[in-house]
N, C-alpha and C positions, 0 to 999 in steps of 0.2 A: 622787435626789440621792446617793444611795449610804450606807453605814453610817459613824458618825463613829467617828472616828482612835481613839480613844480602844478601840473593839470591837476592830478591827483588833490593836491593841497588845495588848491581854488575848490575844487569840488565838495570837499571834504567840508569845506569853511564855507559854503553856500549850504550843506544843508544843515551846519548844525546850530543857525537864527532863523526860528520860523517868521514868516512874515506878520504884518501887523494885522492886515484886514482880509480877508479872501475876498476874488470878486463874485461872481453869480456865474460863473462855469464852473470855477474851482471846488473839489471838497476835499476830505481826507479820505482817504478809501485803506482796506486793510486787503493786503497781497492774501489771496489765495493760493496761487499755481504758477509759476513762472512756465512759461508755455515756447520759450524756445523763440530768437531772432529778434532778442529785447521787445518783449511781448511777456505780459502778465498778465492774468486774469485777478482783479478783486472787488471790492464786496464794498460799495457805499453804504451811507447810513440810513438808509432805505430800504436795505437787502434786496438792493437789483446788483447785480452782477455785470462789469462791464470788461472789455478786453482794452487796455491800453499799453502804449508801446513808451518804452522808456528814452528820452529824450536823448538827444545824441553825444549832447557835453559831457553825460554820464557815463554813456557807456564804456567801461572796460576800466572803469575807476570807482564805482560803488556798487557792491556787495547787494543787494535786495534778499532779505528771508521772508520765508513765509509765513505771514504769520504777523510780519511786521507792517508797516502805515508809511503809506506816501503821498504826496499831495498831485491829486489829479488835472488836469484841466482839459474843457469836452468841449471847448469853443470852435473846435474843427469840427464837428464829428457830422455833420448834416454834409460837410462840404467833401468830405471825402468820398471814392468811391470803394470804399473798401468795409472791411469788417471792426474796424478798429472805432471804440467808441472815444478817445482822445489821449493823454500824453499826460505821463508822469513826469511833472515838472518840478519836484524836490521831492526827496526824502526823507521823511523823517527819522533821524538819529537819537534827537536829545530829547525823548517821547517825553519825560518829566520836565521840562521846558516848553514842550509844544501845547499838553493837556494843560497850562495855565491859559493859554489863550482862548478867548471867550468861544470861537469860533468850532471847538472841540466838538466833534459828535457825542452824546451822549450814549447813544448806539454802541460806542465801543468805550467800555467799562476798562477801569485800570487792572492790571495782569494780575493775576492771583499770589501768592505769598512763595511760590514756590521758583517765579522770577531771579536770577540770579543780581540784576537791578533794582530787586526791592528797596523803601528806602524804611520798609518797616522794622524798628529793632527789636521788640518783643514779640517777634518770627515764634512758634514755638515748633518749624521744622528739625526732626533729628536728638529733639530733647525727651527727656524721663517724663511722665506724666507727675503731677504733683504727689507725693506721698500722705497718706492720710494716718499720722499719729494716732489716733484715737480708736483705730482697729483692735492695735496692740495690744489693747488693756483688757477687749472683752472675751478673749479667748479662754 
């Protein structure tokens, strides 16, 4: 029957205030590959690649793209017996909220103009290129 609305919402509202400070296991990492059994593969600001599994308050209530940024943490990851390097512990939703926080990798650069969330206004996607009057005269 699914999780009621109400999970949903808590969840939804946990991940869209990033936190203030991160600690020394935490970083951001950008989803590469959602790998099946709340497991993703993504890409620190290192370019090491780690497998982490998506924490359980989440699952079956937020969405992860690829492509998109979530906040890791690897403070299990020595204790585990497994293949898993630690645990997607928020999501990043409100990426233009999160990139003000100091703690932003520099590693991953703001999305290019063709973003449907840009907050750039003189986009020049889909327009005429500028006309040059002064063609006209010399024919």
């Amino acid at each position: 029957m699914g999780r009621p609305k109400r999970n949903v919402d808590a969840a939804a509202e946990e991940t869209s205030t990033p936190p203030s400070t991160l600690t020394t296991t935490q970083s951001i990492a950008r989803v590469i590959k959602a790998e099946g059994n709340s497991l993703y593969s993504c890409s620190l600001p290192g370019k090491v690649t780690v497998l982490v599994e998506l924490e359980s308050r989440f699952r079956n209530t937020i969405w992860i793209k690829r492509g998109g940024y979530v906040l890791v943490d690897t403070k299990d990851a020595n204790v585990r017996d497994n293949k898993i390097d630690g645990e997607i512990i928020n999501v990043v939703r409100d990426e233009h909220l999160w990139r003000k926080e100091s703690y932003w990798p520099k590693e991953f650069p703001k999305a290019s103009a063709y973003a449907p969330d840009s907050d750039d206004e003189e986009s020049t996607v889909g327009k005429m290129p500028p006309s040059d009057d002064s063609d006209d005269e010399s024919s």
